[in-house]
C-alpha positions, 0 to 999 in steps of 0.5 A: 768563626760561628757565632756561636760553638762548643769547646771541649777540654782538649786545646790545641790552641791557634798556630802561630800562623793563625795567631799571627793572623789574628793579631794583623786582623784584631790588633796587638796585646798592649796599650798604645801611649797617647803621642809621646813628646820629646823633652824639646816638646815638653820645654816648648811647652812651658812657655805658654805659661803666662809670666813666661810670656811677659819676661819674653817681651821685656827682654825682647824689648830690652835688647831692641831698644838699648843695642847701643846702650845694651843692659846685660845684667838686666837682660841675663837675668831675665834670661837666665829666669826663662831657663830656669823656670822652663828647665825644672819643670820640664826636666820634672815632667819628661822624667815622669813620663819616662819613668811610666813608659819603663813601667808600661814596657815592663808590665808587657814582659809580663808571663801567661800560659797559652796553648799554642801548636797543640801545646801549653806554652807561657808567652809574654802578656803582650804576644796575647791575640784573639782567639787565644786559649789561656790557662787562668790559675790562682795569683795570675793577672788576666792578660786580655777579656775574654770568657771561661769555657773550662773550670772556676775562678773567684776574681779580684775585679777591685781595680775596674768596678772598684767592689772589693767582694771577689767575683765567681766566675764559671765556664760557659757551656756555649759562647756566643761572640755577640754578647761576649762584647757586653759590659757587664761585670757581673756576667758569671762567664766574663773577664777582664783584663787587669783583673786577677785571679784569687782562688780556682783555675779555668781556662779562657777564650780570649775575646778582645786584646789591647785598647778593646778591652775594657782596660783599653777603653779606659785608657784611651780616655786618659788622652784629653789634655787637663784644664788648667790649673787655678794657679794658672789661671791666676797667674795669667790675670796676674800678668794682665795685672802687672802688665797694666802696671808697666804699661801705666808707668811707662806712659807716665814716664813717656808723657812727664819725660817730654813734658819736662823735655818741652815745656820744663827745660824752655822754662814754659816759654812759648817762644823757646818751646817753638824754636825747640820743636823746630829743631827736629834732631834735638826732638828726636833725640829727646823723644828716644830717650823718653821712650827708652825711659819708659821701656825701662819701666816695663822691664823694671816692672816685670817680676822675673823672679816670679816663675822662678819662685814659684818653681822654688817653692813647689820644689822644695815642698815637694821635698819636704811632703815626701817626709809625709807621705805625699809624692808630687808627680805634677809640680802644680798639683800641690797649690791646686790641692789648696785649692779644693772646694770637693773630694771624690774619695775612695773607700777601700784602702783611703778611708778605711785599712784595705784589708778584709779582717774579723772585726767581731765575734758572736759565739752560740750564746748571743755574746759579742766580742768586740775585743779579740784578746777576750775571745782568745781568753776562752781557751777551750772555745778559741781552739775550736774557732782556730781549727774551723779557720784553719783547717776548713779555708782556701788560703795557706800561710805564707811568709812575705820575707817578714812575717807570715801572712795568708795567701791565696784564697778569697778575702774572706779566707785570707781575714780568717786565717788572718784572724786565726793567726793573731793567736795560733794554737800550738802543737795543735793535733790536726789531720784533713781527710777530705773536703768540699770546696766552696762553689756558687751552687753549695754556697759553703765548705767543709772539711773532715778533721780527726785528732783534737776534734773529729768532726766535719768543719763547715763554714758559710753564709749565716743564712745557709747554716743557722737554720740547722744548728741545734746546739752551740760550743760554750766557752768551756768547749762544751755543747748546749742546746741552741735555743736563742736563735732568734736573738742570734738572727737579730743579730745578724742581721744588725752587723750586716745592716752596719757593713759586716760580712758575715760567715758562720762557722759550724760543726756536724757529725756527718761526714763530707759526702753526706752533706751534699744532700743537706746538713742536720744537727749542727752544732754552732761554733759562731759567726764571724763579723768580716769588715774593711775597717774604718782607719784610726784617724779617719774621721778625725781627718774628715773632719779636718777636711770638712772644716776646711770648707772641702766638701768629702764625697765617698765613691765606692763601688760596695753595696749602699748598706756598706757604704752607708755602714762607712759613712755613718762610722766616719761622721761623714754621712749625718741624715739630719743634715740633709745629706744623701746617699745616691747609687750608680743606678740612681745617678743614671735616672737622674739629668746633669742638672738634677744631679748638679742640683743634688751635688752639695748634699750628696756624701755617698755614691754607692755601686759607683761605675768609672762613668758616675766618676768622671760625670761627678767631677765634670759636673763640679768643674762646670759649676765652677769647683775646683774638683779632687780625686782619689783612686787606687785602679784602673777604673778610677784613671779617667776620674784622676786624669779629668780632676783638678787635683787627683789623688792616687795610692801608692799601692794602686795601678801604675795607670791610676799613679800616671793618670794622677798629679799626687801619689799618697804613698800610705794610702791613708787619707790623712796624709791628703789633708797634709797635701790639702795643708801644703797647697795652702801654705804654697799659695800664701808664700806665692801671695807673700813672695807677690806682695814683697816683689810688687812693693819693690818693684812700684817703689822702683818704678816711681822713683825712677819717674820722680827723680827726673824731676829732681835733677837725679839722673841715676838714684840706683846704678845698674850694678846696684840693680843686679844686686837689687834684683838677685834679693827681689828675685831669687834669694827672696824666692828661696826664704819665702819657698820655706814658709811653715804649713800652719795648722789654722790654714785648715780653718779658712774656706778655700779660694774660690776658682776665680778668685785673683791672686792679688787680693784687696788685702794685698793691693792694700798692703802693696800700694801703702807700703810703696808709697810710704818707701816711695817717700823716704827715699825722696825725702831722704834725697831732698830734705836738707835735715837729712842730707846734714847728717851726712859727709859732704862730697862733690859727687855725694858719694856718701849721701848716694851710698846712704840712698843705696843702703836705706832702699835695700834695708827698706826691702828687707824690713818690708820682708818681714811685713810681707811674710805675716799677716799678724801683727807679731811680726815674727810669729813663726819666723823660727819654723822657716829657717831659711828666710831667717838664714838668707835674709841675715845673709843679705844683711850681711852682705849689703853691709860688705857691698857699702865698706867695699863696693867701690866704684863697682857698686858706687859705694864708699862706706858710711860712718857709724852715725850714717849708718844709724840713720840709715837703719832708724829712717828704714825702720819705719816701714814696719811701725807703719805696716803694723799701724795698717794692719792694726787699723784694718782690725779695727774697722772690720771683724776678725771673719771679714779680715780673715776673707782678704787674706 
C-alpha cells in the first residue's frame, strides 16, 4: 500500500483471499490470553503460601519419625488441612478464570458490518483484519483502530481515556498510514477499538487489530503477576514466628529430656552417669526418644487450622458482602481492602450517578431552578422547554422492558429527553418539517415545528445563541424583551466554572435553511445546567473513608474546572488544607520523586491517561503504601491489576471486573467503604482467631515439657488431642470467621504494610494467658488441695478426666477473652451467632465426651462437685484477662491502647 491514498464512496472491500492474507501477515482480531493455567497449576500454586509451607514440614517430619509409633490422627489432620485450605482457593480462582475466558469467547462472536467480495457482509468482530472497510452506525461497538474515510460519528471513547464527553469524530479526505498509528484520542479522524458509536454513521479503515490496537496494548500490560498481598506477607513473618516458637520448644525439650534422662534418672551421680553413657544402646534409645519429644512439640506448635481459617472466614464474608453489593473475585482481596492507606477513585458513575442529567434551569429573566417540580409548575413556560427537548434532540424514547428511556443520541440528548420526560406534555400537538443536524462546524441544531408552536427550535452551546437573542419566553409563555443579558452571561459562566455543561435552548422565526447563513431575533426559552451529579451519600462516605486514615485521590479523565467542580462538592478537594489539583500534563512535567513528594496533598488529577494511573499506584507502593483502584474501562485495567486492591463497577468492561480483585456491583462508592469495613473486620478475626490458637498451642507446648518432669507420661492422650485440635482448629475457625464489621473499625488508622500480624498487644495477651493456664494445669495435677477433692483411683482415672475437662473449658473461656478487647467481654457476642452457637456446641459435647468418652477419650465422668471445680478453677482465666486488660488501661491512654490492637 501507498503511504498515503484517496477513497471514494464505493467499497469493494478486500477479498477473502486478501483478507486472508492480511490476517497471516498483520495477526488476528482477538486478544490472546496471558498463559492459561490448568486447575493442577493453579493448586500447585497455593502451596507457596507460607502456612502451607510450615503444616508440609511438620507432617513430613511426623511420618518420618514415628513409622513405628505413627500418629494418624495428628498427621490426617494436618493433612486434611493442606487440602482444604489449597482446594477452596484454588477451586475459587480456576473458576474465576473460566468464567472470563466464556466472557472473552463470547464478546468475539460479536457481529460487525464489513464490506467483503464488492459486498456489505456482517462477520464476527474477531474475523476483522487490516485493511478491512467497516460500516459504523449508531450503538455499534468499534471492532478494531482504524480511521473515517466516510461520514460522521460522535464516539463514546469513556472507557479508554475515561472523558465522559462524547468524541466527534469526521472522515479523513486522505489517509496517511504513518500517522494513523498515533495515540491521540482527540485526532478528529481516529477510532478505537472498544469505543462505541453514539450518534451518526461513517465508514472506517481499519488500521491495527488485536493486541495492536490501543486496547490490545492494555492488555498485554494486565500480564505481570501482582506482589503479594499484606496479609501475605504478614503471614510469612507469622510462620517465621511460630516456627522460632517450635523450634525453641523442641530444643528445650531435647536438652531437659536428656538432661533428666543423664543426670536425673542417675540421681546427679557421677559414677552412675559414666556407667550410663557407656552403655550405648540404653543412650540411644534415650536420645530417640528425646528427639521424638521435640518433634512433637514442632508439629504441636504448628497452628493447622490457621490456613483453613483464614480461608473460612474470607469465604464467609464474602457471602455476607454480596447482601452489600461487593463481590469478591480474589479471596485475599477483602483483608487487603482493610488495609488501605490510598484510593484512586474514579469520578464518573463511583462518585457521582453515572448519568448526564439537567441539574438546573435559568429561564430569560436570570431565575434559576434548582427544583424541577417548580419549574414544571410554570405550565405555559414548561410546554415550550418540553417541545424544544423533544422535537429538536437526536435521541427517540425507547423502553428498556421496564420503563421508557431515551436512547440513542450524545449525552446531552439523552439528559434533555430525559429531563423532558420527567413531565411529559400530554396530547401535545407537534409536527417536525425539516431540520439540522448537529455538526462540529454549525455547533448547533434546529428544527422546524407547526402546531401548538410554529417556529424553528434551536438548541446550542450558550456562547453560539446568547448574542442573538433579543427576547425571552416568561413564565406565562409570553415574549419580553431581553434586556439582563449580562446578568444572564454571568451566570453562565459561574455554573460552568462549577462543572455544568451548558446547552441554551432558543427560538427564531426563520426558517432552517435560512439559519446557515447566521441567526437573528431569537428569542430565548433558557439554558439548561447539564451534569453528572454528585450521588447522594458521596460525601458522607468520603468522609467515612478519610477518617479512616485512607487518603481518597479523585482520577478523572474530565476537564480540571469539572473535576474541581466534583471535588469541591464532595468535601474531598478543601485549598485551605493545602490539597492539590494536578492534570495529566502536569504529572507528566513532574519526575517520580517530585510527584512522590506531591502525592500526600494531591486530591484531584484531572485529564488523567491510563499511564498517570499505573504511575500513581507505582509511586505509592514504592513509598511503602498499600494502594487501591477503582475503575470502570478498559483504560482503567492496568491501574486495577497493579494495585494492592482494585475496585471495578459492575457496570463496567469485563477486562476491568478480570484485571480487578472486587466488583462494586452498584458502582457506588459507599459500598467500598463497606469493602474497606469487611477487610478490617477480616483482619481482627484472623488476629483474634491467632491470639486463641497460640494461647492454646504455648499452653500445650509447656505442659508437655513439664510433665516429664512431674513423672506424668501422658497429661493429654492423642484421642483427647484430636478433639483438642478439631475445637482449636476448625470449629474455632468458623465461630471467629462470624465476628461483626463494627462501624468504630472505621475510626482506627489503617496498619501499616509492614506491620506483623502478631502485635505487642497480642504477644501480651498470648504469653499471660498461656502462662496463667499453663499454671492451673500443673497446680491442678500437683496441689494435693485440689487433688482431695477428687475420687481416688489406682489409675486416677477421675483426677486425669478433670485435667481433660479443666484444659478444654480453659480453651473455651479463653474464647471469650480472645474475641474482644474490651473489658465486657460479651460486647457484641449476639451480632456472631455462630461463635455463640459453635461454642455452646463445645460445651455440650465435651460434657458428653467426660459422662461417656470411656476408655476412648480416657474419661469416666465426674460427680457434680468435680465438675464445679473444674469449671470455678477455669473461670479464672477470665478475671485474669480482665485485670490485664484493665491494667493496660491505666497505664497507657485510650489513642496509645487503641495503636496495639
Amino acid at each position: 500500500m501507498h503511504a498515503m491514498k484517496n477513497y471514494n464512496k464505493i467499497y469493494r472491500g478486500l477479498s477473502s483471499d486478501e483478507a486472508a492474507k492480511s490476517r497471516k501477515t498483520f495477526g488476528a482480531n482477538i486478544i490472546e490470553p496471558g498463559k492459561r493455567k490448568t486447575f493442577l497449576s493453579h493448586y500447585a500454586a497455593s502451596f507457596a503460601d507460607p502456612t502451607i509451607k510450615i503444616l508440609l514440614v511438620a507432617l513430613g517430619l511426623n511420618i518420618l519419625l514415628f513409622i513405628e509409633n505413627f500418629n494418624w490422627y495428628e498427621s490426617i489432620g494436618i493433612a486434611v488441612s493442606i487440602i482444604l485450605a489449597t482446594m477452596v482457593s484454588s477451586i475459587s480462582e480456576y473458576g474465576s478464570q473460566l468464567a472470563f475466558e466464556k466472557l472473552v469467547e463470547d464478546a468475539q462472536k460479536i457481529k460487525c458490518k464489513v464490506y467483503r467480495d464488492g459486498s456489505l457482509t456482517e462477520v464476527p468482530t474477531s474475523e476483522v483484519v487490516k485493511g478491512d472497510f467497516v460500516k459504523l452506525e449508531q450503538g455499534d461497538r468499534i471492532p478494531a483502530d482504524g480511521i473515517l474515510i466516510d461520514g460522521q460519528v460522535d464516539v463514546d471513547q469513556s472507557p479508554l481515556n475515561g472523558e465522559t464527553k462524547e468524541a466527534h469524530k469526521v472522515s479523513a479526505a486522505i489517509v496517511d498510514y504513518d500517522k494513523t498509528d498515533d495515540l491521540n484520542f482527540s485526532n478528529p479522524h481516529l477510532v478505537f477499538n472498544s469505543s462505541t458509536v453514539c450518534q451518526g454513521s461513517a465508514t472506517m479503515l481499519v488500521t491495527a487489530v488485536g493486541e495492536k490496537t490501543y486496547y490490545g496494548s492494555l492488555a498485554r500490560e494486565l500480564q505481570h503477576d501482582k506482589s503479594d498481598s499484606p496479609l501475605k506477607e504478614r503471614l510469612k513473618d507469622l510462620a517465621a514466628f511460630i516456627s522460632r516458637i517450635g523450634y525453641l520448644g523442641a530444643f528445650l525439650i531435647l536438652v531437659s529430656s536428656l538432661f533428666k534422662s543423664i543426670a536425673m534418672d542417675n540421681h546427679f551421680n557421677m559414677a552412675e552417669i559414666i556407667m550410663y553413657m557407656s552403655n550405648p544402646y540404653t543412650l540411644a534409645q534415650d536420645v530417640i526418644r528425646a528427639l521424638t519429644l521435640a518433634v512433637t512439640i514442632i508439629v504441636v506448635a504448628v497452628p493447622e487450622g490457621l490456613p483453613v481459617m483464614i480461608t473460612v472466614v474470607l469465604s464467609s464474608n464474602m457471602k455476607r458482602m454480596i447482601k452489600d453489593n461487593v463481590l469478591v473475585r480474589k479471596l485475599v482481596g477483602i483483608e487487603t481492602a482493610g488495609s488501605l492507606n490510598i484510593l484512586f477513585s474514579d469520578k464518573t458513575g463511583t462518585l457521582t450517578v453515572g448519568k448526564m442529567q439537567v441539574s438546573k434551569f435559568i429561564t430569560g429573566n436570570g431565575k434559576i431552578y434548582e427544583n424541577m417540580h417548580n419549574l414544571k409548575e410554570e405550565k405555559n413556560l414548561w410546554k415550550i422547554i418540553y417541545i424544544s427537548s423533544v422535537y429538536n434532540n437526536g435521541s427517540t424514547i425507547g423502553h428498556d422492558g421496564k420503563k421508557q428511556s431515551p436512547v440513542g443520541g450524545n449525552s446531552t440528548d439523552r439528559a434533555m429527553l430525559g429531563f423532558a420526560m420527567s413531565y411529559p406534555v400530554i396530547n401535545a400537538d407537534v409536527r417536525k418539517l425539516s431540520e439540522i443536524s448537529f455538526d462540529s462546524k454549525n455547533k448547533f441544531s434546529a428544527s422546524s415545528v407547526t402546531g401548538d408552536l410554529n417556529v424553528t427550535l434551536l438548541k446550542g452551546a450558550p456562547d453560539k445563541i446568547l448574542p442573538f437573542c433579543t427576547h425571552y419566553y416568561c413564565e406565562d409563555g409570553t415574549k419580553s424583551e431581553l434586556n439582563n443579558i449580562f446578568q444572564i452571561n454571568k451566570l453562565t459562566k459561574d455554573m460552568s466554572s462549577a462543572g455544568n455543561r451548558l446547552l441554551a435552548l432558543a427560538t427564531s422565526d426563520a426558517a432552517t435553511d435560512k439559519l446557515l447563513k447566521g441567526f437573528s431575533n431569537l428569542t430565548l426559552v433558557g439554558i439548561a445546567c447539564i451534569k453528572d451529579e454528585l450521588r447522594e451519600d458521596a460525601a458522607k462516605s468520603i468522609e467515612e473513608v478519610t477518617n479512616a486514615g485512607v487518603q481518597v485521590v479523585m482520577i478523572t479523565g474530565d476537564g480540571k474546572e469539572t473535576a474541581v467542580s466534583i471535588g469541591k462538592e464532595s468535601n474531598l478537594l478543601d485549598y485551605a488544607r493545602g490539597d492539590i489539583v494536578l492534570t495529566s500534563d502536569e504529572m507528566k512535567n513532574m519526575t517520580d520523586d517530585q510527584l512522590k513528594k506531591a502525592l500526600p496533598k494531591i486530591r484531584v488529577v484531572a485529564r488523567a491517561l491510563p499511564s498517570d494511573k499505573s504511575r500513581l499506584v507505582r509511586l505509592s507502593q514504592e513509598m511503602n503504601l498499600v494502594a487501591g483502584m477503582t475503575g470502570d474501562g478498559v483504560n482503567d485495567a492496568p491501574a486495577l491489576k497493579r494495585a494492592d486492591v482494585g475496585f471495578s463497577l459492575g457496570s463496567g468492561t469485563e477486562v476491568a471486573k478480570e484485571a480487578s480483585d472486587i466488583v462494586i456491583l452498584d458502582d457506588n462508592f459507599s459500598s467500598i467503604v463497606k469493602a474497606i469495613l469487611y477487610g478490617r473486620t477480616i483482619f481482627k478475626s484472623i488476629r483474634k482467631f491467632i491470639v486463641f490458637q497460640l494461647t492454646i498451642n504455648i499452653c500445650a507446648m509447656s505442659i508437655t515439657l513439664i510433665s516429664q518432669f512431674l513423672g506424668i507420661e501422658t497429661p493429654i492422650t492423642v484421642t483427647q488431642m484430636l478433639w483438642i485440635n478439631m475445637v482449636m482448629d476448625t470449629l474455632a475457625g468458623l465461630a471467629f470467621a462470624g465476628e461483626a464489621p463494627l462501624p468504630e473499625y472505621m475510626e482506627e488508622l489503617p496498619k501499616k504494610k509492614g506491620e506483623k500480624i502478631i502485635n505487642d498487644y497480642m504477644e501480651n495477651q498470648i504469653v499471660i494467658s498461656a502462662v496463667y493456664t499453663t499454671f492451673l494445669c500443673i497446680l491442678f495435677l500437683k496441689f494435693p488441695g485440689i487433688g482431695s477433692r477428687f475420687r481416688y483411683s489406682a489409675g486416677s482415672e477421675y483426677m486425669m478426666t478433670g485435667f481433660f475437662a479443666l484444659f478444654m473449658f480453659c480453651a473455651i473461656f479463653n474464647s471469650l477473652n480472645a474475641r474482644t478487647q474490651r473489658i465486657n467481654i460479651m460486647s457484641n457476642i449476639i451480632k456472631n451467632k455462630s461463635f455463640v452457637t459453635i461454642m455452646s456446641l463445645v460445651c455440650i459435647i465435651q460434657i458428653l465426651i467426660l459422662y461417656f468418652g470411656g476408655r476412648v477419650f480416657r474419661t469416666y465422668g465426674l460427680t457434680t462437685g468435680e465438675l464445679l471445680t473444674v469449671l470455678s478453677i477455669s473461670f479464672t482465666v477470665i478475671p485474669l484477662d480482665l485485670m490485664r486488660k484493665s491494667f493496660l488501661r491505666l497505664c497507657h491512654t485510650k489513642e496509645e491502647v487503641a495503636k496495639f490492637l
